[in-house]
C-alpha positions in Angstrom: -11.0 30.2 83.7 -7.6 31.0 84.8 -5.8 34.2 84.9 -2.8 33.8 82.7 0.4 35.6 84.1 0.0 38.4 81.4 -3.1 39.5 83.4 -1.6 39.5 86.4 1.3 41.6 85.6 -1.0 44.0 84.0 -2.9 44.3 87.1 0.0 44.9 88.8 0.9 47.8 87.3 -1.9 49.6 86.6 -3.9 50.0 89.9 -5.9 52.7 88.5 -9.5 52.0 89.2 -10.5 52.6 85.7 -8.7 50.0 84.4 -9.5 47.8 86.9 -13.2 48.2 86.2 -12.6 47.6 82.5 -10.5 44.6 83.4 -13.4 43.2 85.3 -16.0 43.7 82.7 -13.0 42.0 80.4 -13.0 39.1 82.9 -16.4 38.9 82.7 -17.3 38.9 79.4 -14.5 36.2 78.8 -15.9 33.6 81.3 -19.4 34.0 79.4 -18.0 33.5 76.2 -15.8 30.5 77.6 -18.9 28.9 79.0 -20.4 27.8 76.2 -17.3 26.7 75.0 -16.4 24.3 77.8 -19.2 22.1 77.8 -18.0 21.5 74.4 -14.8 21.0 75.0 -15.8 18.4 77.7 -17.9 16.6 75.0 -14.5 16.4 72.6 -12.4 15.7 75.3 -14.7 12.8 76.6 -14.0 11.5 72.8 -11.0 11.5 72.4 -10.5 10.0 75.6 -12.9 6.9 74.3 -11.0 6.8 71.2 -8.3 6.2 72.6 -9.5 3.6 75.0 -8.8 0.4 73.4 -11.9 -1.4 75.1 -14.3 1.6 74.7 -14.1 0.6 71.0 -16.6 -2.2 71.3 -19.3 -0.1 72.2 -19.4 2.8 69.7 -20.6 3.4 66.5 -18.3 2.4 63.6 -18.4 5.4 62.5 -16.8 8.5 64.4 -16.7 11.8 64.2 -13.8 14.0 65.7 -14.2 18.0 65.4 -10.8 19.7 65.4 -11.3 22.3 67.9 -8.5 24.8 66.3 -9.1 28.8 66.9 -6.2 29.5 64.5 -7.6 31.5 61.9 -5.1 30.2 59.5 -6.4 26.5 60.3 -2.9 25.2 60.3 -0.9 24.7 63.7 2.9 25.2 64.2 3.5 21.3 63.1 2.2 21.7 59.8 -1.0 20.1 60.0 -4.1 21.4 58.4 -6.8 21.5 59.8 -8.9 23.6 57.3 -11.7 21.5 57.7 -13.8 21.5 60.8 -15.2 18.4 61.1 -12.7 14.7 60.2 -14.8 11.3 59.8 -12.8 8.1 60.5 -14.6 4.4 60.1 -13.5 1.8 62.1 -13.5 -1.9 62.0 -15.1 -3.0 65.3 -14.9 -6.1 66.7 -18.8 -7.0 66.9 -19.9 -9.3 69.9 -20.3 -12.7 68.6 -23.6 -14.9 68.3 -24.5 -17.7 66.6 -25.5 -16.2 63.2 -22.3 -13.8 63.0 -19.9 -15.9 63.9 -17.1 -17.2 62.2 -19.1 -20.7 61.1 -22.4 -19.1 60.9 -21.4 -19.1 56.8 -21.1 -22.6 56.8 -25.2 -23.1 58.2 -26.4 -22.7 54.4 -23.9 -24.7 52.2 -24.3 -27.4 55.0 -27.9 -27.9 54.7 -27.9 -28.5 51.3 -25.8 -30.9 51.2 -27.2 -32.8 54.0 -30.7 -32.8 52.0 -29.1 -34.2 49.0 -27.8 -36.7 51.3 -30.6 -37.7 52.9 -32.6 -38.0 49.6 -30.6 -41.1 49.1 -32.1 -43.0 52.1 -35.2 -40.8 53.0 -38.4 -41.6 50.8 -40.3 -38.6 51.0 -37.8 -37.0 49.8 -36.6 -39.2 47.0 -40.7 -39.4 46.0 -40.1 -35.3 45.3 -37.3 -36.5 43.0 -39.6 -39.0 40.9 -42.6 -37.1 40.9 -41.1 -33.7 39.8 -39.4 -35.8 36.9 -42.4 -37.8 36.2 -44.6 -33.9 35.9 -41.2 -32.8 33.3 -41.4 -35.7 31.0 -45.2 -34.8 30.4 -45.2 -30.9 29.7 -41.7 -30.3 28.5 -40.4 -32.0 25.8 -38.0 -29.5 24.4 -34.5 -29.5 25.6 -32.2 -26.4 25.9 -28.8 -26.2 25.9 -28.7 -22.9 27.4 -27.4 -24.3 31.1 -24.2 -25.4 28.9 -23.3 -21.6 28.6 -25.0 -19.8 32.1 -23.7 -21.5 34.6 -19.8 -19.7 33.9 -22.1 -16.1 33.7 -21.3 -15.0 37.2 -17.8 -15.4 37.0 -17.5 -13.3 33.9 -19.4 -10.8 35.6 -17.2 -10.6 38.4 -14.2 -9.6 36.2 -16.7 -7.1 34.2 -17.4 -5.5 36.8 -14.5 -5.0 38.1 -12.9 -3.9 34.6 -15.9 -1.3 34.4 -14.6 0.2 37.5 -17.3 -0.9 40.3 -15.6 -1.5 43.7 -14.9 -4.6 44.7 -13.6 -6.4 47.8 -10.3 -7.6 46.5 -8.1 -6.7 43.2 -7.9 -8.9 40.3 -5.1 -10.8 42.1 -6.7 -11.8 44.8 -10.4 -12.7 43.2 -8.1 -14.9 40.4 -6.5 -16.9 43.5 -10.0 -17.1 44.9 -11.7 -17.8 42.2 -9.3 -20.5 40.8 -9.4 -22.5 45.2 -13.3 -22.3 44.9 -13.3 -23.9 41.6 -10.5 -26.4 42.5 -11.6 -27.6 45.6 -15.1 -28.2 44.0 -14.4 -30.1 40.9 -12.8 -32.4 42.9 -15.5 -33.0 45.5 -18.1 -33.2 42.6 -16.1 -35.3 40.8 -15.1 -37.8 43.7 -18.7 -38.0 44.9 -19.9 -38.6 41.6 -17.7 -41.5 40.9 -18.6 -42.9 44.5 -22.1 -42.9 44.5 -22.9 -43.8 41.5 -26.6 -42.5 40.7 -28.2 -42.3 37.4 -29.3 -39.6 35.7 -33.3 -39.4 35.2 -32.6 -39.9 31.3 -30.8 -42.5 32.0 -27.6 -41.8 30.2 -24.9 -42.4 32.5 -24.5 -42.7 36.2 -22.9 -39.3 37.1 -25.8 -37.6 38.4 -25.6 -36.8 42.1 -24.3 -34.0 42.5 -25.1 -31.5 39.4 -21.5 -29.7 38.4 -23.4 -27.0 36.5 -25.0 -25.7 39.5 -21.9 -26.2 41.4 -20.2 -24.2 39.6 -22.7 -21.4 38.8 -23.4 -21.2 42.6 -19.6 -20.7 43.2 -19.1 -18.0 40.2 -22.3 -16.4 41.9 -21.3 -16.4 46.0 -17.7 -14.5 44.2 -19.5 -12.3 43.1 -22.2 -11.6 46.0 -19.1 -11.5 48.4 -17.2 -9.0 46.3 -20.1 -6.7 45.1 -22.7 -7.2 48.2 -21.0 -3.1 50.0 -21.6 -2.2 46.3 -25.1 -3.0 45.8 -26.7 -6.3 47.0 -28.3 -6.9 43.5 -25.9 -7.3 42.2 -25.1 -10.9 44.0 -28.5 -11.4 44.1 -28.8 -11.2 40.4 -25.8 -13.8 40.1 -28.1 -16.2 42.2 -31.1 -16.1 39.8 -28.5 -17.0 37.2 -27.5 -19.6 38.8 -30.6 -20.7 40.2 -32.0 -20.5 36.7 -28.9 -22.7 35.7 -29.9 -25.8 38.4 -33.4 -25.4 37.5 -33.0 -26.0 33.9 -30.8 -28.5 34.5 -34.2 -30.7 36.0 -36.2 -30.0 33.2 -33.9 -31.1 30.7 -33.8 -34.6 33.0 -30.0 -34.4 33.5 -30.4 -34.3 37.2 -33.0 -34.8 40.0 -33.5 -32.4 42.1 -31.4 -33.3 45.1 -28.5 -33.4 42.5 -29.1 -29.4 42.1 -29.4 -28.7 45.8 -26.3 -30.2 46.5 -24.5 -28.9 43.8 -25.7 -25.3 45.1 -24.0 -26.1 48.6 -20.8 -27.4 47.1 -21.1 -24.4 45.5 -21.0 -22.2 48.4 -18.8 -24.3 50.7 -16.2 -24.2 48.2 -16.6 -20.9 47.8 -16.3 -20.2 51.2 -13.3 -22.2 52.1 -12.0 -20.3 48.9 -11.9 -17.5 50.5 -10.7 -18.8 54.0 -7.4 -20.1 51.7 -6.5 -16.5 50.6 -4.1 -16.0 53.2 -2.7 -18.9 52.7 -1.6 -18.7 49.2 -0.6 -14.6 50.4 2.0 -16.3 52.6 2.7 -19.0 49.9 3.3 -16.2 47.5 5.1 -13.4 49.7 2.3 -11.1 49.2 2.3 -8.8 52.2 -0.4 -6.4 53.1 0.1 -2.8 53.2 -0.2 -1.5 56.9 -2.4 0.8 58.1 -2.3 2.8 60.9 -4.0 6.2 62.7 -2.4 8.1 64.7 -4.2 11.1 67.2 -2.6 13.3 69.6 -3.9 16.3 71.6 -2.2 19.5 70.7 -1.7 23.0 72.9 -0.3 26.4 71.3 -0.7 29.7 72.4 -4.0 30.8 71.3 -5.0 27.7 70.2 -5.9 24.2 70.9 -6.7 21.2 69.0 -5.8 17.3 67.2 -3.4 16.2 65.4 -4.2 13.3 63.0 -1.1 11.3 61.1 -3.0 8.3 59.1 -0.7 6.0 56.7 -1.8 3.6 54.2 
């Protein structure tokens, strides 16, 4: 610890040996109390120097913690910044190192596949035997149809507005999850409809020849990815619970022979896929619109006052 010029001038003039002594012990009893003080100060000087290092970033935690090391009784430094409580969290979006299953088309893996087994049904005859038998064991034990898939499949949607009207965060505003919701539902009517009208298959009642792919599922699989993706930092129930929904919607759509099987798997990836390029569109119809996004930004400087020492934190948003 340094001896400030204050000291030295009070050294200077009084040489009395008394006061030297008491000095001393002064001295002394300041570099003990300092000690445990500096490997602390190391510690919150090695993190601020890491928080400020740009590339450091990538290898903390998300979450970090910054103690404002202020002796000021008051708490408050001479540039008006409080500093009252002791200890300031900050979160931090950081850049994760990529691999295959969280990168950028990693969300695609899903959708993909289930497409590509609908797909394959067509040509593959294992697969289209699944189709026939699991038909062939409906028409023997359920007779009864329900109309109830009419009315499910648009249940996850709804829910997605609820919940947002009843106050539970969400990932984006109203805005936003209407121009989301409206691209996912866009872009897959008209892929279900164009394949539809291509392919031609017929429906295992034989009523028409629009079955492959299943548009109920399709579009209870997109209301229910919405909602997962908005909902899933809230509680991941609550997406999963839009899946069964829509699961439930596919499944019912078999037994009342309005589609085979491969019709509902595919219509479950269209589902998603749409849903996903949905979301991939947002900023697209932001710059369409002239919606800007409100800028945020941290700011953390190092402060030194007489008797004290400290951060000074400036966030806008």
């Amino acid at each position: 610890m340094s001896v400030t010029s204050y000291q030295i001038q009070y050294l200077l003039q009084n040489k009395t040996m008394k006061r030297f002594s008491l000095l001393v012990l002064l001295f002394i009893g300041c570099i003990s109390f300092s000690s445990a003080q500096e490997d602390t100060t190391r510690m919150h000087q090695q993190s601020i120097s890491k928080l400020l290092n740009p590339d450091s970033l990538r290898f903390n935690q998300n979450s970090i913690q910054i103690e404002s090391m202020v002796n000021n009784p008051t708490n408050i430094d001479e540039n008006g910044f409080d500093f009252s409580k002791e200890e300031k969290t900050f979160n931090f979006d950081i850049p994760k190192e990529k691999k295959f299953f969280n990168s950028s088309y990693s969300k695609f893996i899903i959708p993909t596949t289930l497409i590509a087994y609908g797909v394959l049904t067509r040509a593959n005859k294992p697969l289209r035997e699944l189709d026939l038998s699991t038909n062939h064991e409906v028409g023997e034990h359920i007779s009864k149809k329900n109309p109830l898939d009419n009315y499910i499949q648009f249940a996850p949607a709804i829910m997605t507005y609820s919940l947002s009207f009843a106050g539970v965060k969400a990932k984006h505003n109203f805005r936003d999850q209407t121009l989301i919701m409206a691209t996912s539902y866009l872009i897959m009517g008209a892929t279900v409809q164009t394949v539809k009208s291509t392919t031609h298959i017929a429906r295992p009642n034989g009523s028409n020849n629009n079955s492959f792919p299943s548009g109920h599922t399709a579009t209870a699989f997109v209301g229910a990815h919405i909602l997962f993706k908005e909902y899933k930092d809230t509680s991941p129930w609550i997406g999963i619970g839009g899946y069964a929904v829509a699961t439930a919607t596919g499944t019912m759509r078999v037994l009342n022979k309005k589609h085979w099987v491969s019709d509902v798997v595919t219509g479950a990836g269209i589902g998603i896929l749409s849903t996903e390029l949905g979301y991939m569109l947002l900023p697209v119809w932001h710059n369409i619109l002239g919606i800007k996004e409100k800028e945020k930004s941290l700011v953390i400087v190092p402060t030194v006052n007489t008797g004290n020492m400290g951060i000074a934190l400036a966030y806008a948003f």
